[in-house]
C-alpha positions as CSV (number, residue, x, y, z in Angstrom):
1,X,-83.7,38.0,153.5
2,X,-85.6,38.4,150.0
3,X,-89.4,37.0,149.3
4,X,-88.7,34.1,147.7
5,X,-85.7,33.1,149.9
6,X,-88.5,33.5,152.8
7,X,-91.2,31.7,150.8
8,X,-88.7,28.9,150.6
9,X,-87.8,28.9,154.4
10,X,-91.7,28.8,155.3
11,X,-92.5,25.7,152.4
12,X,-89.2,23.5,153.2
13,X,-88.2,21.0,155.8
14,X,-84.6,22.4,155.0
15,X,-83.0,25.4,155.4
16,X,-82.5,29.1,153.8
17,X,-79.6,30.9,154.1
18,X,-78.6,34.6,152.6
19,X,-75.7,34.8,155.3
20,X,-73.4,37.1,153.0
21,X,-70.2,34.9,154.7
22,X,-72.5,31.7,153.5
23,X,-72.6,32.9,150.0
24,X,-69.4,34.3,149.5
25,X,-68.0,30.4,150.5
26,X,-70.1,28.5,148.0
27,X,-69.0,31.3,145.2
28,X,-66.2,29.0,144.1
29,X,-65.3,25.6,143.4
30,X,-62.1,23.8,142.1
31,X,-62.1,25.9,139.4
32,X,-60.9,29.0,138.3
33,X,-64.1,30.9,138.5
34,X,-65.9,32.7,141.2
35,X,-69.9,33.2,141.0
36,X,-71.9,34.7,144.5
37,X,-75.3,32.6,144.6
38,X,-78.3,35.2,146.0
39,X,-79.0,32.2,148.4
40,X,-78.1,28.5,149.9
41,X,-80.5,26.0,150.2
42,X,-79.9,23.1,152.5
43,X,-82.7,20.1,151.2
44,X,-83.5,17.7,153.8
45,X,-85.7,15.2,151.7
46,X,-86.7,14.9,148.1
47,X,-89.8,17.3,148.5
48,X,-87.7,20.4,149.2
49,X,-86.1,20.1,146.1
50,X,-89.5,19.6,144.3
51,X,-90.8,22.7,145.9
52,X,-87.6,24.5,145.3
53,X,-87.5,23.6,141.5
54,X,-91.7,23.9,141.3
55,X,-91.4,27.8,142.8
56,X,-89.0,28.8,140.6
57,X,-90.4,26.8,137.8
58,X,-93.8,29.2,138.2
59,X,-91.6,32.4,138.9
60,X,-89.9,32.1,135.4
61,X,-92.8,31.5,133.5
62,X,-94.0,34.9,134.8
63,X,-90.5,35.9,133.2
64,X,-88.4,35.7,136.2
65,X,-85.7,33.7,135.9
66,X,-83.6,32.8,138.7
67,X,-80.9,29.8,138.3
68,X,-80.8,26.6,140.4
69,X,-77.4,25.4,140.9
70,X,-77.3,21.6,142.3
71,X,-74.0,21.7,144.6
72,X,-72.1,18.8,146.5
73,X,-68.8,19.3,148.2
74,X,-68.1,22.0,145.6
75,X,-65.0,20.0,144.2
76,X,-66.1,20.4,139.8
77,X,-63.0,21.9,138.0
78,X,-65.2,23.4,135.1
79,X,-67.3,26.0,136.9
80,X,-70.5,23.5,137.4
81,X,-70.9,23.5,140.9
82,X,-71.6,27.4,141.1
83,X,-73.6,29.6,139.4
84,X,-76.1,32.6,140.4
85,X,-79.5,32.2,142.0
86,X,-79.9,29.3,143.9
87,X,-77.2,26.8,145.4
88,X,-78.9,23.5,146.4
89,X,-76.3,22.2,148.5
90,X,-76.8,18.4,148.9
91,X,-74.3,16.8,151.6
92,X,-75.3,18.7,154.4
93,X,-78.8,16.2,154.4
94,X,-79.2,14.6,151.5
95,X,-76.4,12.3,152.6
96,X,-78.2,8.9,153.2
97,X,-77.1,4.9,152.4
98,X,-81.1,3.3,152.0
99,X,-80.0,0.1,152.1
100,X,-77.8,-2.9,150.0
101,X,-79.0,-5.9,148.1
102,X,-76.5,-8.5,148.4
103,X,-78.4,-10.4,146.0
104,X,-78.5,-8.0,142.8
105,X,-75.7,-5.8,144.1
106,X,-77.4,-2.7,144.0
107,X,-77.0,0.1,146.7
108,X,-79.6,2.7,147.0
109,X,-78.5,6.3,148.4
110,X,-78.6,9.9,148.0
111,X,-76.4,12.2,146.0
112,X,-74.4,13.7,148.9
113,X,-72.7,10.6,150.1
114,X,-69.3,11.6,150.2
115,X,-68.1,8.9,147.3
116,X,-65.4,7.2,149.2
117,X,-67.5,6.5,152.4
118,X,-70.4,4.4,150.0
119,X,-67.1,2.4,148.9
120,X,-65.7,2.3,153.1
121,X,-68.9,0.9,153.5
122,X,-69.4,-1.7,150.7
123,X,-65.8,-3.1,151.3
124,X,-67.2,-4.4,154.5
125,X,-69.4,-6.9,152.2
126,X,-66.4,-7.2,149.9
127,X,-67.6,-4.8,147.3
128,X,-67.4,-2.0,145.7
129,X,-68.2,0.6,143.2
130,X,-64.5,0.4,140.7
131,X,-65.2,3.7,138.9
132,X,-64.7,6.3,141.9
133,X,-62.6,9.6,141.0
134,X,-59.1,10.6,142.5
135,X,-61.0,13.3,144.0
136,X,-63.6,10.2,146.3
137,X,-62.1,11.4,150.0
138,X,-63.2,14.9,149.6
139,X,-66.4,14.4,146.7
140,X,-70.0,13.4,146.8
141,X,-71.5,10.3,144.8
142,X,-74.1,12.5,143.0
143,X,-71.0,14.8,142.0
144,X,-69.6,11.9,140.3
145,X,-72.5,10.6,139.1
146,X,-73.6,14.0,137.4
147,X,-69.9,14.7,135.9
148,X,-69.8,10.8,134.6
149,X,-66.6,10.6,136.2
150,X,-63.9,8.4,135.7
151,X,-61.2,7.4,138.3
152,X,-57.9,5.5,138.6
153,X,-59.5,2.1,137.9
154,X,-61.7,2.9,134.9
155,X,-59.1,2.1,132.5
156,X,-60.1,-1.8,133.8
157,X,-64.0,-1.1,135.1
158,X,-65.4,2.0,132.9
159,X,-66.5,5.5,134.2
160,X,-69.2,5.9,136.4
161,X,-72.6,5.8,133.6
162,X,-71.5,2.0,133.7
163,X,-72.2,1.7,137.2
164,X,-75.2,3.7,137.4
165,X,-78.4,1.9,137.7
166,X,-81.3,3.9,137.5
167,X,-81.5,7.2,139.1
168,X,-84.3,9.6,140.6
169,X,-84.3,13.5,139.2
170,X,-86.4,16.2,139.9
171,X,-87.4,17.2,136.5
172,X,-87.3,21.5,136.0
173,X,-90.8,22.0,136.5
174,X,-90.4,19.9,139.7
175,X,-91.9,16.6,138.8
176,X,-90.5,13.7,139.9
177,X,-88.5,11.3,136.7
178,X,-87.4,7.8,137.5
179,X,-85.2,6.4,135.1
180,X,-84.7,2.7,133.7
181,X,-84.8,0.8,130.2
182,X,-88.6,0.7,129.0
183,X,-89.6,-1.3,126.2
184,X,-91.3,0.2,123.1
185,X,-94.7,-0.6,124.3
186,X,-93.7,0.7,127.4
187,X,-91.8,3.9,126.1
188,X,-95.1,4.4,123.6
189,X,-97.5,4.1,127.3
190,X,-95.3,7.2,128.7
191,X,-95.4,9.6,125.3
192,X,-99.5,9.0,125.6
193,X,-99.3,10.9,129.3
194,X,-100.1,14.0,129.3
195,X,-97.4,15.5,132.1
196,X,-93.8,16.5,131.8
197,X,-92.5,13.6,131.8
198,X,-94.7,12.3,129.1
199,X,-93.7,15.9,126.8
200,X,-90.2,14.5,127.7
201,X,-89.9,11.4,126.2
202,X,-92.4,12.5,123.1
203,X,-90.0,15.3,122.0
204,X,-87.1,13.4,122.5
205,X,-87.9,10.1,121.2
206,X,-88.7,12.7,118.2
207,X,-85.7,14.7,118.3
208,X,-83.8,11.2,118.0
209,X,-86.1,9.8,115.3
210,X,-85.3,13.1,113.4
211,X,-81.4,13.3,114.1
212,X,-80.8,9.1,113.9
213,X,-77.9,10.2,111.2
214,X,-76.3,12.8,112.8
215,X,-76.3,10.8,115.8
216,X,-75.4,7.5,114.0
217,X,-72.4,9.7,112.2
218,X,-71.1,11.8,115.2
219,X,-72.2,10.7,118.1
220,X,-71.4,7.1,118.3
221,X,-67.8,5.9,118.8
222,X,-65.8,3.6,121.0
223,X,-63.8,6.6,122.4
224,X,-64.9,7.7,125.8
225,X,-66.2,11.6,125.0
226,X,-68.6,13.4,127.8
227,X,-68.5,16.7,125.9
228,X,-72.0,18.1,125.7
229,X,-75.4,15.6,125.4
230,X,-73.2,12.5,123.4
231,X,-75.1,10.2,125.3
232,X,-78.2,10.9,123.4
233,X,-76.6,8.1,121.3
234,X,-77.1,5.2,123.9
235,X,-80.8,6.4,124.7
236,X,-82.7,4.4,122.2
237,X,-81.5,0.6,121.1
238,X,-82.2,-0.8,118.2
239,X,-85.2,-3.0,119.6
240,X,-86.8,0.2,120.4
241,X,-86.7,0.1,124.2
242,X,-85.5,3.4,126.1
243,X,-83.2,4.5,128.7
244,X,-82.9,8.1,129.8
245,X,-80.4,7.8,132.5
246,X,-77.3,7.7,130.2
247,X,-78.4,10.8,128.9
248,X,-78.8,12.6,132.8
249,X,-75.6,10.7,133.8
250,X,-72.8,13.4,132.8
251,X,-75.2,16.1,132.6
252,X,-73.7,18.2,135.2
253,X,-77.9,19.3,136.7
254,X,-78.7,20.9,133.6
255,X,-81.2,18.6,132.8
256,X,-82.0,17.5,136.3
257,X,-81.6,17.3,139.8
258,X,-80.9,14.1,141.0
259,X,-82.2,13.0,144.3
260,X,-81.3,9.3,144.4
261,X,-79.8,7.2,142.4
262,X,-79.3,3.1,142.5
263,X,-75.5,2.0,141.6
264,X,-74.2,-1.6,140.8
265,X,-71.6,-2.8,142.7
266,X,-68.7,-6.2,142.3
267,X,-66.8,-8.2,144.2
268,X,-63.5,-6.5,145.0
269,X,-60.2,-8.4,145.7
270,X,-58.7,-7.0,149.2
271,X,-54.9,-8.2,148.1
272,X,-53.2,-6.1,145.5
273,X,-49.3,-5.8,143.6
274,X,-47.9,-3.2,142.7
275,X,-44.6,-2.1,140.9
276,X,-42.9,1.2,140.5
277,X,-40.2,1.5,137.4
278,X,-37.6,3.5,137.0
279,X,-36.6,4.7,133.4
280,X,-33.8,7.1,132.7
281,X,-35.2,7.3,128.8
282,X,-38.6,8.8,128.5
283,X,-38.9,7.5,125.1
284,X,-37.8,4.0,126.6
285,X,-40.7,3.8,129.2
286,X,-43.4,5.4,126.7
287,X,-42.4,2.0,124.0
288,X,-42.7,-0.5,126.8
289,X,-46.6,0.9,128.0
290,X,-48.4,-1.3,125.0
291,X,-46.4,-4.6,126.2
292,X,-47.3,-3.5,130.2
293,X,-50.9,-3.0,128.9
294,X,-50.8,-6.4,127.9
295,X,-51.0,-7.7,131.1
296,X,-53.8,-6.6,131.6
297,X,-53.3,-4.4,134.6
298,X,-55.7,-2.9,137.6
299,X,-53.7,0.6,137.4
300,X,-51.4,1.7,134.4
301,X,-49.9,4.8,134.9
302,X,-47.0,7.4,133.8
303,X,-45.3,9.9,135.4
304,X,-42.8,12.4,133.8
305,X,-39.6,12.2,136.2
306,X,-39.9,16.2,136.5
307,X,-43.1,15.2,138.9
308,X,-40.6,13.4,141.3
309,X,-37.8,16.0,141.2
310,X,-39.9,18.9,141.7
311,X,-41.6,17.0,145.1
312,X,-38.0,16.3,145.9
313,X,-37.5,19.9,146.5
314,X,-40.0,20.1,148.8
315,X,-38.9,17.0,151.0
316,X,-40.6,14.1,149.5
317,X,-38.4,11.2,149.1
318,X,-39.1,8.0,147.7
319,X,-37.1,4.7,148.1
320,X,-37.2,3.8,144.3
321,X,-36.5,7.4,143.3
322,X,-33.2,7.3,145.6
323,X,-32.8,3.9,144.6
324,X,-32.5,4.5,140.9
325,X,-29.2,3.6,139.6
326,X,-29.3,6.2,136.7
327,X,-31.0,9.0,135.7
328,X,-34.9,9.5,136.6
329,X,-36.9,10.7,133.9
330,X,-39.9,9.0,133.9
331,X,-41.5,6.3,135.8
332,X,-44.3,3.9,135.3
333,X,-46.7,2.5,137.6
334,X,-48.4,-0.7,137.4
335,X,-50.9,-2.7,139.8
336,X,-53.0,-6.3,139.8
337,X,-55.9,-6.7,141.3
338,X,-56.8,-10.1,140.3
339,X,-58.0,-12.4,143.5
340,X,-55.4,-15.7,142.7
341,X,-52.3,-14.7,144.1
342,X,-50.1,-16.7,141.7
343,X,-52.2,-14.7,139.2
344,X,-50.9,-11.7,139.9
345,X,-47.3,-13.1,140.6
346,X,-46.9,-14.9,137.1
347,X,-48.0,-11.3,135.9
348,X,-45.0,-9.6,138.3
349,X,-42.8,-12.6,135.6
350,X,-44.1,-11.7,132.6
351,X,-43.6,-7.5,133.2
352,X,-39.5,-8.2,134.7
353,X,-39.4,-10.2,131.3
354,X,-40.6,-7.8,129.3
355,X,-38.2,-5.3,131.0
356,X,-35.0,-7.6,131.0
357,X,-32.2,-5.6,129.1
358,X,-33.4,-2.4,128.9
359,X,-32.1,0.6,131.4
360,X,-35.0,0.0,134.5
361,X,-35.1,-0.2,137.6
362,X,-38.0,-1.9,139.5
363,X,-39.9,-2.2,143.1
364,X,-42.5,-4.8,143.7
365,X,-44.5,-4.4,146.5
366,X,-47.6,-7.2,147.4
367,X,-50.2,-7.0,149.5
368,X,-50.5,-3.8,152.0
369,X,-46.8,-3.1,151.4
370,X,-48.6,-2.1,148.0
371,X,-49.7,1.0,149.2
372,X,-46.3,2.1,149.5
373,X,-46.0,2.4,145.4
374,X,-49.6,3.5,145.2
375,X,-49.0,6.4,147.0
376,X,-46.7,7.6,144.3
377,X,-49.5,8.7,142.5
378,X,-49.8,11.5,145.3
379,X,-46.5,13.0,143.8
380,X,-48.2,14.9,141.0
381,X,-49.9,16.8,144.9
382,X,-46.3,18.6,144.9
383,X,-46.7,20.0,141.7
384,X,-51.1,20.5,142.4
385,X,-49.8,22.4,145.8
386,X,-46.7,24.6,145.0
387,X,-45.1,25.9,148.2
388,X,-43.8,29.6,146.8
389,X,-46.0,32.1,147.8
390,X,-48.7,33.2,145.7
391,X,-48.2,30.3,143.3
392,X,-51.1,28.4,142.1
393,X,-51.7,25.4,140.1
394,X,-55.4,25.5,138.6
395,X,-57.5,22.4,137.1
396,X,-57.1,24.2,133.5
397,X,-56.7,21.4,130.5
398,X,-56.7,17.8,133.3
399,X,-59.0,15.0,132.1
400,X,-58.1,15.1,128.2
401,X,-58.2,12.0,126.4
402,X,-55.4,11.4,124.0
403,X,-54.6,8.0,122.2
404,X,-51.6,6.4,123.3
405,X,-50.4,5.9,120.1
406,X,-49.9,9.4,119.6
407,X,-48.8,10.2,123.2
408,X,-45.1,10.3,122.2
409,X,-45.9,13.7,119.5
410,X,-48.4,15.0,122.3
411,X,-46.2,14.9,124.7
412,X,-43.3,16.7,122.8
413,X,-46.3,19.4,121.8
414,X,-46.8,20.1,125.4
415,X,-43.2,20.7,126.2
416,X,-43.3,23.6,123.4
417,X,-46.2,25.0,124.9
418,X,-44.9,25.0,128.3
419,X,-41.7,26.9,126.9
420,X,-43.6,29.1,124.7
421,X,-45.4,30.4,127.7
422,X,-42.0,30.1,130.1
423,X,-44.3,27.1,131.6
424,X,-43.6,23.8,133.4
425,X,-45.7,21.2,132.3
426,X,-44.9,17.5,133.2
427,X,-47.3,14.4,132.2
428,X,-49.5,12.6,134.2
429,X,-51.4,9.5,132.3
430,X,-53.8,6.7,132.6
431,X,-52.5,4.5,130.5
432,X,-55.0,2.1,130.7
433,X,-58.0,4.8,129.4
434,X,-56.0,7.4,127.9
435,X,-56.5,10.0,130.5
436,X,-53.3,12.9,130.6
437,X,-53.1,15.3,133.1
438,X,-50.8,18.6,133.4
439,X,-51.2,21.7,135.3
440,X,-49.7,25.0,134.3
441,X,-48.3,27.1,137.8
442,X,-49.6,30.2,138.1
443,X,-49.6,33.4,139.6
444,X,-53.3,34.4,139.3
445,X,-52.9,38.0,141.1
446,X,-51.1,38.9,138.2
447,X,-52.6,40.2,135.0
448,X,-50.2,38.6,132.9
449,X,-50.1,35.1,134.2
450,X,-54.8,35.9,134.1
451,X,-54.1,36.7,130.5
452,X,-52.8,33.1,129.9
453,X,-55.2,31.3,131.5
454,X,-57.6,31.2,128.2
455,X,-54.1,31.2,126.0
456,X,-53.1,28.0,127.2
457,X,-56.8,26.1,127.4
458,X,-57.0,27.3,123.5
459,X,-53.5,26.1,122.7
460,X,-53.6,23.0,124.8
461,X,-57.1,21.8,123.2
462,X,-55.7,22.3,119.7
463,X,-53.0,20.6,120.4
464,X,-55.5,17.5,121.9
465,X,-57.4,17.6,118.9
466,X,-54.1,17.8,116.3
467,X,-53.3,14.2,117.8
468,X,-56.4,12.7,117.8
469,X,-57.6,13.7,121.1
470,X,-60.3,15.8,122.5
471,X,-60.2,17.6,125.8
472,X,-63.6,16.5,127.4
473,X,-62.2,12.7,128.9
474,X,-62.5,12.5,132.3
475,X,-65.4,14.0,133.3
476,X,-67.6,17.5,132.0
477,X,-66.9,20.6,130.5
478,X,-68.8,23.0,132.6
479,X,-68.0,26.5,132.4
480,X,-64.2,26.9,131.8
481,X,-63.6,24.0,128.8
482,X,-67.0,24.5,127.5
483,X,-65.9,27.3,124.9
484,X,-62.9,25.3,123.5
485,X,-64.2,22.0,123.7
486,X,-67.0,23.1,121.2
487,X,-65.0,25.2,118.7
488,X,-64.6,21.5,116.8
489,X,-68.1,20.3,117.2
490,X,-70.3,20.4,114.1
491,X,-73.3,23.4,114.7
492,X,-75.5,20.7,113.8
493,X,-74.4,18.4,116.9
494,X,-74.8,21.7,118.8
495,X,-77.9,22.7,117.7
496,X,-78.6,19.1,118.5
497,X,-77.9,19.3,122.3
498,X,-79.4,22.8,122.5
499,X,-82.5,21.2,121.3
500,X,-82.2,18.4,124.4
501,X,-81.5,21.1,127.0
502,X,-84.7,23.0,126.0
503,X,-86.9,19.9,126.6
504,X,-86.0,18.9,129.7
505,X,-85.3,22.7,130.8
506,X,-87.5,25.1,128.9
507,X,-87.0,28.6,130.9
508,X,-83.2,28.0,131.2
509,X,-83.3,27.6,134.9
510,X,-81.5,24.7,135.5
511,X,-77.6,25.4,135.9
512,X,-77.4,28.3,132.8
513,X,-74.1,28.7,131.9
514,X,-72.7,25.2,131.8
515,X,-72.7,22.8,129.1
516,X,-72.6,25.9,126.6
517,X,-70.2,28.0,125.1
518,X,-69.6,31.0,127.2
519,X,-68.4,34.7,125.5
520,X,-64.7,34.8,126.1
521,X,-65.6,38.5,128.1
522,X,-68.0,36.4,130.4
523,X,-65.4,34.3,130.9
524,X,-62.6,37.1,132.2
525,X,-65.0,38.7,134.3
526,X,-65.7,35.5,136.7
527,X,-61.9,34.8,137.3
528,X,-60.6,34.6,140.9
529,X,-58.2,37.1,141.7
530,X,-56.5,33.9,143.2
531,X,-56.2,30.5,143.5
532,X,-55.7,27.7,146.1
533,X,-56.7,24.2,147.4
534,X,-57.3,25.4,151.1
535,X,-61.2,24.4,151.3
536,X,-59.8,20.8,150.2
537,X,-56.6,21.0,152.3
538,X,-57.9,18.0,154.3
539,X,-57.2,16.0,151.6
540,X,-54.1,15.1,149.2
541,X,-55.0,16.4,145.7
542,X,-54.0,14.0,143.5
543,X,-55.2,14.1,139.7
């Protein structure tokens, strides 16, 4: 064991470990990358991570850097949740529900809470937090939290910074940042201290003040974007109060490491419908989405009928996939959550009217009979989890956002990709917040099929961009989309969120690597030799 991973066993309540098995496990994620940490550490309270981040803190200002990589169940796409240095691995204690106020609907808990077991539990009050990823079986809270996440709901309730209520980070230095809206007077009272925190809210309230017009002219926009620091834009309001936590929310701990965090909660209707339909006409079932959207749906979704063919070959059947009286090229499905049931039945009315006369087929299913047609979702898992040997289906360009009214030329864009590369690559899509999915299947032991890997994220994001898109939707860019989501940002919106990082992270040691364009050659030398979904095998893998 080195010196400073025994300094850190004496000083912490946690554990140390430099177990090579141990390190060589927490090298990847869900992503496509592989980085060995030079040791684990397990926090058991908030004060481990403070003396984790103050150690290192004093080692780099003596010019030894060494990286701190905050680390739930490892599930990030981009690269985030591994790096070199330190991995803080947060469910193994840091794993806590404090407590639930009824009255404000607030929950107070630590970062890893496995994300759907804070949702098990507030369903037993008849809440819950709306916003949760696909990925909430097998994820932590903080992880979703930290990536801004957005889930199969958020097309109705938002991504997670709108459920976030304040949150507690260990600041670089190891200092301890509570977030919440201060007003002016108050936000003046914290530049006048002379710690950390106060340097923090003194450069940035500056940096803002100097940049208002960039911000004002690039930053702000109605469209859902998580690429870099954009939520600098929603730190200062016009009456001069401040709020850092949009700005850590979606961060992905390179400005901090959160250690608690407060999140709103709602009332949450147990009774749901659902309907599956059946379109032999693509083009039919992408016209009809506005009309569906009108209905204002829970869940909005589109499948391309490829999805349900190629789980056919592996044994999945589905009654209205058998059941369709024509040709199966697309399906659509829709959900109501509202808490009348004739609500959501004079809804189920208006969709069969809007569908009367054109070539559909459709299921309804109310209640827990629901299920039944949510479960469809799972059928993109077939394509996520190819059954040839060897064959791999990594998280490359999933999570763009693309209008819907340009969905029709994307999606024909997408289909020339897949056959200039020799690829399949069937749509997934949120309807409801403009989320498209597609994964390209792989053979990553090959140096060809390696060689595409950066091919197709640069031709896939130009193709985002060409329809009004950009690839950063559903939650960060980390490591992986990090280069290409930045080859159409301004160099002075980059300067400007280089600028942000330094102030909250001085010596670099928070997370390097993520959040900022990479060197293709970097890049190439981190790939996996291969790739699978074993460590999450427990678990469907769904979007």
């Amino acid at each position: 064991m080195s010196k400073v991973a025994a300094y850190l066993q004496e000083h912490i309540l946690g554990e140390v470990s430099t177990n090579p098995a141990v390190l060589k496990s927490l090298s990847t994620d869900a992503s496509v990358l592989e980085i060995t940490p030079e040791m684990v550490v397990y926090p058991r309270v908030t004060n481990d991570i403070r003396k984790v981040a103050r150690f290192v803190y004093q080692l780099a200002e003596k010019g030894h850097v060494m990286a701190i990589t905050a680390r739930g169940s490892g599930t990030d796409q981009t690269g985030a949740a591994i790096g070199k240095g330190i991995s803080l691995v947060m469910p193994a204690h840091m794993n806590r529900i404090f407590e639930f106020d009824t009255k404000q609907k607030l929950v107070r808990l630590q970062p890893g809470v496995n994300a759907k077991a804070v949702n098990d539990a507030l369903l037993l009050h008849g809440m819950s937090i709306p916003a949760l990823p696909a990925s909430a079986a097998y994820s932590t809270i903080g992880g979703a939290v930290m990536n801004n996440a957005s889930g199969p709901l958020s097309g109705r309730y938002g991504d997670m910074s709108q459920w976030v209520h304040q949150l507690e980070v260990v600041l670089s230095n190891g200092d301890i940042l509570q977030t919440e809206r201060i007003s002016k007077r108050d936000l003046n009272k914290k530049k006048g201290v002379q710690t950390f925190e106060g340097e923090i809210y003194r450069e940035l309230d500056n940096l803002i003040e100097d940049n208002a017009q960039l911000i004002a002219d690039r930053l702000v926009s109605p469209i859902r974007d998580n690429v870099g620091y954009s939520a600098i834009a929603n730190v200062k309001h016009k009456d001069g109060s401040f709020d850092l936590t949009p700005l850590l929310v979606g961060s992905q701990g390179t400005l901090g490491i959160m250690s608690e965090m407060i999140m709103k909660t709602q009332f949450t209707s147990s009774q749901q419908t659902a309907a599956f339909i059946t379109f032999a006409d693509k083009e039919v079932a992408r016209d009809i989405l506005d009309k569906l959207k009108d209905l204002t749906p829970s869940v909005l979704e589109y499948f391309d009928g490829v999805l349900f063919e190629e789980a056919e070959k592996q044994g999945k059947k589905y009654s209205f996939y058998n059941a369709a009286s024509s040709a199966f090229d697309a399906g659509v499905l829709i959900g109501f959550d509202d808490f009348s049931e004739r609500t959501r039945q004079n809804k189920v009315k208006k969709m069969t009217k809007i569908l009367s006369g054109i070539d559909a087929q459709v299921t309804v299913e109310d209640g827990q009979d629901s299920d039944q047609l949510f479960a469809a979702r799972e059928v993109t898992a077939y394509m996520l989890t190819p059954a040839g040997k060897e064959l791999s289906a990594p998280p490359l360009v999933d999570g763009a956002y693309v209008p819907n009214e340009r969905f029709e030329e994307f999606q024909a864009a997408v289909a020339g990709l897949g056959e200039k590369h020799r690829l399949l690559l069937p749509i997934h899509a949120r309807v409801l917040d403009c989320t498209v999915y597609t994964r390209p299947i792989l053979q990553l032991n090959k140096v060809g099929d390696k060689q595409k890997i950066f091919k197709i994220l640069d031709e896939y994001t130009s193709i985002v961009e060409r329809y009004g898109g950009h690839l950063i939707g559903e939650a960060g860019e980390g490591r992986v989309k990090a280069r290409f989501a930045y080859n159409d940002i301004d160099d002075a919106v980059l300067e400007l969120f280089a600028n942000i990082k330094a102030i909250f992270d001085p010596h670099n040691i928070l997370n390097p690597g993520v959040k900022e364009s990479t060197e293709l050659r970097q890049l190439v030398s981190e790939l996996r030799s291969n790739y699978d979904t074993a460590t999450f095998s427990d678990h469907t893998l769904y979007s």
